[in-house]
C-alpha positions in Angstrom: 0.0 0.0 0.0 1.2 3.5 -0.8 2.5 5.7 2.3 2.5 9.9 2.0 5.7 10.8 1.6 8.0 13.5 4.4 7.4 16.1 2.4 3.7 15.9 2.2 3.3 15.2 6.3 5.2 18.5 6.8 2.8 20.4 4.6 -0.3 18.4 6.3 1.2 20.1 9.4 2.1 23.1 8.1 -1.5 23.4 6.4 -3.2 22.2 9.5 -1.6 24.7 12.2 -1.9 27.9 10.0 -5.7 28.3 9.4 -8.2 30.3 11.9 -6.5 30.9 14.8 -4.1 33.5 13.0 -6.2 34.9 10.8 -8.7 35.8 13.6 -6.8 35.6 17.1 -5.6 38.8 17.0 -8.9 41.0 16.9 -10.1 38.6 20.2 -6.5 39.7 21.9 -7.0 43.4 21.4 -10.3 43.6 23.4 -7.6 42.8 26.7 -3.8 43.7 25.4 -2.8 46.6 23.3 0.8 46.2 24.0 2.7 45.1 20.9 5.9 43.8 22.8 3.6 41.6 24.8 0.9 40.8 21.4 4.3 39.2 19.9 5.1 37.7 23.5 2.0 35.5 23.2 2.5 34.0 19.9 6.4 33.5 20.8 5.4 31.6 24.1 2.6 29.7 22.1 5.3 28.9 19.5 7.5 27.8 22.7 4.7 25.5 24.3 4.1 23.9 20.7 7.5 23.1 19.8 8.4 21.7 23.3 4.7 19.5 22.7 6.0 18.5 19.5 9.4 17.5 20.7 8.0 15.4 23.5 5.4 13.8 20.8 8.2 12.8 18.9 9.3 10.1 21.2 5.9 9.1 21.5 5.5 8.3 17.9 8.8 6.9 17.4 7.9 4.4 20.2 4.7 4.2 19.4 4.2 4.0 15.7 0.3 3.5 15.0 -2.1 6.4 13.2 -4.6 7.5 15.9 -2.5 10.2 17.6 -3.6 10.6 21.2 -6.1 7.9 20.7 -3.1 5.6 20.5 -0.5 7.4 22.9 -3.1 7.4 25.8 -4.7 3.8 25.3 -1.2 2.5 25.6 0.2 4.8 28.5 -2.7 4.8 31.0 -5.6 2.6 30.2 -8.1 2.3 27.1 -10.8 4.5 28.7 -8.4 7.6 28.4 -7.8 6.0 24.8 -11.3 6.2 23.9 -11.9 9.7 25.7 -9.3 11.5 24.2 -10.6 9.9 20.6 -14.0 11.2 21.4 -12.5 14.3 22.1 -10.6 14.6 18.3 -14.1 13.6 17.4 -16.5 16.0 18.8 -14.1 18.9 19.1 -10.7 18.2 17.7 -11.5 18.2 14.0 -15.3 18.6 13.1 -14.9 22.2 15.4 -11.8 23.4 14.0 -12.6 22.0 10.3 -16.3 24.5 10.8 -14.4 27.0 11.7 -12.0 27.2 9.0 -15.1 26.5 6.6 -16.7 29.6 8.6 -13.5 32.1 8.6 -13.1 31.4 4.7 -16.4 32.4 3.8 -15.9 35.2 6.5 -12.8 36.1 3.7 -14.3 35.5 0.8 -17.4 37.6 0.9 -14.8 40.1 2.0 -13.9 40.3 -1.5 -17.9 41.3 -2.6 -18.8 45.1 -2.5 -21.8 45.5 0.0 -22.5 43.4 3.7 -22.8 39.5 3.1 -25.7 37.8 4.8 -25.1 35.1 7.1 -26.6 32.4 5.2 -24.8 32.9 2.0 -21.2 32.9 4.4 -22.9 29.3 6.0 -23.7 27.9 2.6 -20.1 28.8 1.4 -18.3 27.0 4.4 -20.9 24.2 4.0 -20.1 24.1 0.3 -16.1 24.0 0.8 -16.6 21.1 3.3 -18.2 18.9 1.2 -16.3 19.1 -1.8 -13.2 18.6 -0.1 -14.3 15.7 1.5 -15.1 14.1 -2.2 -11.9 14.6 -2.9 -9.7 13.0 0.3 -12.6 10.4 0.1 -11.5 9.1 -3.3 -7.3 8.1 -3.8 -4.2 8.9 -1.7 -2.5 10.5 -4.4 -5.2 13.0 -5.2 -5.1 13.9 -1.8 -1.4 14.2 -1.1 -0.7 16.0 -3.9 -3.7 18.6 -3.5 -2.3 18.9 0.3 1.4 20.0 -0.6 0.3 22.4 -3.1 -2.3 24.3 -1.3 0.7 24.5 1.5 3.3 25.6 -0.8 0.8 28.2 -2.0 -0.1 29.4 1.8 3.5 29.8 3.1 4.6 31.7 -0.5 1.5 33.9 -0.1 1.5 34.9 3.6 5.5 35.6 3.2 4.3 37.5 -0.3 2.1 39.5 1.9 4.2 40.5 4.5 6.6 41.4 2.8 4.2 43.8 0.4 2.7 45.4 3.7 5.2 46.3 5.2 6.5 47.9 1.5 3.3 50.0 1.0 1.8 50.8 4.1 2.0 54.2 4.0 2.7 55.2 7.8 3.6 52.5 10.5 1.1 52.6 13.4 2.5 53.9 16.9 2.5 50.3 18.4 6.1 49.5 20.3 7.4 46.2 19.7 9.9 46.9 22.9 8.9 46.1 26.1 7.4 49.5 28.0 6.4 50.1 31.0 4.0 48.0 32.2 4.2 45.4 29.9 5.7 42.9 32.7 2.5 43.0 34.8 0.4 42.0 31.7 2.9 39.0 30.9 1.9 37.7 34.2 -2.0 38.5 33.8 -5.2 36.7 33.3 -5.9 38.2 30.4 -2.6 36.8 29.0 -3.0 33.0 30.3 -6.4 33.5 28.4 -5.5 35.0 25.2 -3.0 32.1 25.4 -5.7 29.4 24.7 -6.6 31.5 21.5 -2.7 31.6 20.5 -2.6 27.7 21.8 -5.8 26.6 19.5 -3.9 29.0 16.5 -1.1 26.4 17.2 -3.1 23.2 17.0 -1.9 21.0 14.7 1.3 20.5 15.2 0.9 16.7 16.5 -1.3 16.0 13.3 1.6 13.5 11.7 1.0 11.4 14.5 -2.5 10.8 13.5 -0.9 9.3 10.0 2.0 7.1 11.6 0.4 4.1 10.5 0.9 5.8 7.1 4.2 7.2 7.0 7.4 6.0 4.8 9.9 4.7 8.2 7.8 6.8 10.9 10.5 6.0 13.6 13.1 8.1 11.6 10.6 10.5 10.1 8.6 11.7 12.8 10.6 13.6 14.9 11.8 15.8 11.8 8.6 16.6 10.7 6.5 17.9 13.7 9.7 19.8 14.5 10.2 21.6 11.2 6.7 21.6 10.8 6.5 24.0 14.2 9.1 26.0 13.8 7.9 27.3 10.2 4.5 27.6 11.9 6.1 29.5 14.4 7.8 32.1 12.1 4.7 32.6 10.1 2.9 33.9 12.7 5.3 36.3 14.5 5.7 37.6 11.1 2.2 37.6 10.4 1.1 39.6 13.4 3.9 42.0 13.7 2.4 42.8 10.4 -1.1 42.7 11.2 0.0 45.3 14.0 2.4 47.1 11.8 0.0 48.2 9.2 -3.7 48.3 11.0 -5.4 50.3 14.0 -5.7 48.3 17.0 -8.9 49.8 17.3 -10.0 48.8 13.5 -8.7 45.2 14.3 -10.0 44.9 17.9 -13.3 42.5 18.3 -13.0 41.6 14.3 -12.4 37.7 13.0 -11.4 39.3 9.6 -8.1 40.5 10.7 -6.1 39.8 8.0 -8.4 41.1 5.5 -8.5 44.9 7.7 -4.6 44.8 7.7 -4.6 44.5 3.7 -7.0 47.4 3.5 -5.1 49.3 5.2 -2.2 48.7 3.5 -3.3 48.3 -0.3 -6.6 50.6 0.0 -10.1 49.0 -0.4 -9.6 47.2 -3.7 -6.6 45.7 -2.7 -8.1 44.9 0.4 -10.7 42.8 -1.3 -8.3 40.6 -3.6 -6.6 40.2 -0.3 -9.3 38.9 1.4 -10.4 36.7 -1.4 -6.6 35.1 -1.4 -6.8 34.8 2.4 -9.6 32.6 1.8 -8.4 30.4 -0.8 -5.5 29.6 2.0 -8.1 28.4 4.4 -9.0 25.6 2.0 -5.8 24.0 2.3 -6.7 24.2 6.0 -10.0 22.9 6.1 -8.4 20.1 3.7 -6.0 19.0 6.3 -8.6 18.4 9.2 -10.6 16.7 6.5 -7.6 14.1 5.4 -5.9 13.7 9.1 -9.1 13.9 11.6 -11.2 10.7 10.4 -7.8 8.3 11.0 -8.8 8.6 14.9 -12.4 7.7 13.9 -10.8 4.4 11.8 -8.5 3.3 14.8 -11.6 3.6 17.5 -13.3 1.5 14.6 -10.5 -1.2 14.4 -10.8 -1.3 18.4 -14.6 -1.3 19.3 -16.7 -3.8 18.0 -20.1 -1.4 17.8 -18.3 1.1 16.1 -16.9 -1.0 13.5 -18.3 0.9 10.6 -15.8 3.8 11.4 -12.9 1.4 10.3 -14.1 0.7 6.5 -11.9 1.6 3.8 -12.3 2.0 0.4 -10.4 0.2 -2.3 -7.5 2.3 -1.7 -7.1 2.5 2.1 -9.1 5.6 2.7 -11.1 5.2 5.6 -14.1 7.1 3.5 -16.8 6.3 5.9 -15.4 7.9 8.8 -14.0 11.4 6.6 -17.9 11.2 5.6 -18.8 11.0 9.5 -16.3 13.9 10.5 -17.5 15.8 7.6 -21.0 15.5 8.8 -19.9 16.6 12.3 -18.0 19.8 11.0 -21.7 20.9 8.7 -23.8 20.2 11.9 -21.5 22.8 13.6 -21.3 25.5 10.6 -25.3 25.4 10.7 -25.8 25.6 14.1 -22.8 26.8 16.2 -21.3 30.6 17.4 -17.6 31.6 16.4 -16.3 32.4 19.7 -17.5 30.0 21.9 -16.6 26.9 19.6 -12.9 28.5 19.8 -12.5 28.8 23.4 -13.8 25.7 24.5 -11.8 23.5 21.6 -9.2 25.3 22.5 -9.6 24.6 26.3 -10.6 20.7 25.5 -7.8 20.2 23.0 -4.7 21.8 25.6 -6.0 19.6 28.4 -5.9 16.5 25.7 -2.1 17.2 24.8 -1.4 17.9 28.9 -2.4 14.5 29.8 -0.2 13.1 26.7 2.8 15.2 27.1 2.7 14.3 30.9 2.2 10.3 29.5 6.0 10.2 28.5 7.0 10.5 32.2 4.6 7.4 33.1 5.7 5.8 30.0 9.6 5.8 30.7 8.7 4.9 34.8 6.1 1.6 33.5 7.9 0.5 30.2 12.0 1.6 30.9 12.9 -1.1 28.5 10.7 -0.1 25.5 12.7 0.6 22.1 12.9 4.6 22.0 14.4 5.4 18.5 14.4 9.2 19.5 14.1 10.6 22.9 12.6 13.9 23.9 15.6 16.6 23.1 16.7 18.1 27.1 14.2 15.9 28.7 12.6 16.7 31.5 13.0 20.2 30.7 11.2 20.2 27.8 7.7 18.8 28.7 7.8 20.1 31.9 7.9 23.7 30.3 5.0 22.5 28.2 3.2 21.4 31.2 3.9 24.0 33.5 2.9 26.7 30.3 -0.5 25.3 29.7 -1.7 24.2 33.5 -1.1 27.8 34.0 -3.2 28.5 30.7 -6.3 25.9 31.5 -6.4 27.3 35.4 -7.3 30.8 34.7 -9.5 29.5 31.6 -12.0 27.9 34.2 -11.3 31.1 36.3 -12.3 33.3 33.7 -14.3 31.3 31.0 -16.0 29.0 32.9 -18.9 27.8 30.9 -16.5 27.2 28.2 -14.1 25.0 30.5 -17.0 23.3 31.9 -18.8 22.8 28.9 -15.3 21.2 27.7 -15.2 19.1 30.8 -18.6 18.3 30.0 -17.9 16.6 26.7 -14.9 14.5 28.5 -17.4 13.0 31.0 -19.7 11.9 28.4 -17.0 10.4 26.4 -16.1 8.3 29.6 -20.3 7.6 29.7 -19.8 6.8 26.0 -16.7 4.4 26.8 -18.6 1.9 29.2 -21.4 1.4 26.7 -19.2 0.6 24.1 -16.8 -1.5 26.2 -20.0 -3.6 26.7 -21.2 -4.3 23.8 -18.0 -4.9 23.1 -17.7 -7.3 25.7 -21.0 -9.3 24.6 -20.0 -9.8 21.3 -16.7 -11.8 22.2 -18.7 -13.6 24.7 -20.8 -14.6 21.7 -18.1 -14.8 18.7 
């Protein structure tokens, strides 16, 4: 059977990390920081957190290669209920959410582009529309859908970089925003409102542990792994400091503050209003390559829980060429059901919230992994460990604590969906149970 190649896996990652979160953090930040020092701070720390996550996932994949992601790391480290859980989580929140929101910020871009407001059921039937045809495509052959991911990436990172370095060459006059740490800046690095704005900048990060979701289908994943969810991150990481010093160089704070079209407001002030709309309109053809990643990576969790549980079998049928086409139909489902029926804002805080505390229990798995299975074959091991995922833990406890402090329907809303997941887990283990007893 074929396996996607390095190359495409980084641009999976690279596709699946920059999406919503940076073209729409920024105006949610504003409403609490308008420091630019401490703006660039958060998406340096975020980059931090992420790269130290992606580190420590390395030696999870390398020592245990299976698609599935967390599904697989967690099932294997603690028990099969935190397996299931975590996979329920990827399937509720993890892709559907983030896939309708990506569907929901490109239409947000694209009817940018059209003179006049848009209605909201024209932008619904847009993100709608994008969903399902992508999902005829990465339900059909691995090559079409390897070779549509790396050139949608190779077409996001040469436009964003295209655009910032055209922004900064025509804006006209800079905006008074210091990028040097001022007076008061040290008290807001300690702040809530900076552990909040963190789970935006953490959920703008998201992503980076998609390859892990594919190991099953990687060329020599042992080797490969670790290289590409590092170099995956730290282009990621670039991007967006570059992107929002821009964002920030070009645009009011006040124009930008509040808004999910933040991009688009940064190219019309830079290029004028025309200019501002073919921006807008190329912004949103880089969100398909986003909502294409969920749509190829997200259903492999569905396909492993398939393979594992008996009554949910039908989640683990392939078509002629591997692709698990029922369950890409299922996530595609899930990710409509949210365009049609879900707010922006909400969705983002509590998948962000829901995803961070699915990574924290993973990350912390490698210490409980070395201590129960010391002898298990690690091909790569966690660069400066314990350093390393202790800053990642220490980073986002800090995060998810003033998240339920200061966003707590969200965060319990986000705790909500674990415990039904555990409900969800005992039912299945069941049946599951009376069907050996009768095989």
């Amino acid at each position: 059977m074929a396996k996607f190649r390095f190359t495409t896996v980084i641009a999976i990652v690279i596709a699946n990390m920059v999406g919503t979160g940076i073209f729409t953090s920024l105006g949610f930040q504003l409403l609490e920081i308008r420091s630019g020092f401490v703006l660039l701070m958060l998406w340096a720390v975020g980059g931090i957190v992420a790269l130290c996550g992606a580190i420590t996932y390395a030696e999870l994949g390398a020592a245990l290669p299976r698609s599935g992601g967390e599904y697989n790391f967690l099932a294997r480290i603690y028990h099969p209920a935190a397996g299931f859980i975590s996979g329920w989580v990827s399937v509720t929140i993890g892709f559907a959410a983030p896939t309708a929101l990506a569907a929901i910020t490109f239409a947000a871009y694209a009817t940018s582009a059209l003179p006049g407001e848009s209605s909201d059921a024209l932008q619904r039937t847009l993100a709608c529309s994008l969903v399902v045809a992508l999902t005829l495509v990465h339900a059909s052959t691995r090559r079409n859908s390897g070779s549509l991911q790396v050139i949608f990436t190779i077409l996001k990172v040469s436009v964003i970089v295209g655009f910032c370095i055209a922004a900064v060459t025509f804006a006209k006059v800079p905006q008074p925003v210091h990028f040097w740490p001022a007076a008061g800046d040290s008290v807001l690095l300690t702040s809530s409102a900076f552990a909040v704005s963190l789970i935006y900048v953490s959920y703008a990060y998201t992503g980076w542990n998609v390859a892990t979701y594919l190991s099953s289908e990687l060329e020599n994943p042992q080797r490969t792994l670790p290289g590409i969810l590092m170099t995956g991150t730290l282009v990621v990481m670039l991007l967006y400091l570059a992107l929002n010093f821009v964002f920030l160089w070009v645009a009011p704070m006040d124009a930008m503050a509040g808004q999910i079209e933040v991009g688009y407001i940064a190219a019309r002030s830079a290029f004028g209003d025309v200019g501002g709309r073919l921006t807008g309109l190329v912004l949103a053809l880089l969100l398909v390559s986003t909502v294409s990643a969920m749509t190829l990576a997200g259903p492999r969790v569905l396909q492993v829980i398939g393979e594992d549980f008996h009554a949910l079998r039908l989640l683990s049928r392939t078509n002629k060429d591997g692709i698990p086409s029922t369950a890409i139909f299922v996530q595609s489902c899930l990710a409509v059901l949210f365009i049609l029926t879900s707010s922006f804002e909400s969705i983002l805080i509590f998948a962000g919230f829901t995803l961070a505390l699915n990574s924290f229990a993973t990350v912390l798995g490698v210490f409980v992994l070395r201590w129960r299975q010391p002898d298990l074959p690690r091909p790569y091991r966690t660069f400066a460990y314990p350093l390393t995922p202790l800053i990642y833990l220490a980073l986002t406890g800090w995060t998810l604590t003033f998240v339920l402090i200061n966003k707590p329907v969200e965060g319990l809303f986000g705790l909500g969906i674990i415990t039904a997941g555990l409900l969800f887990y005992f039912l299945s283990a069941a049946r599951n149970r009376g069907y050996r007893a009768t095989a």
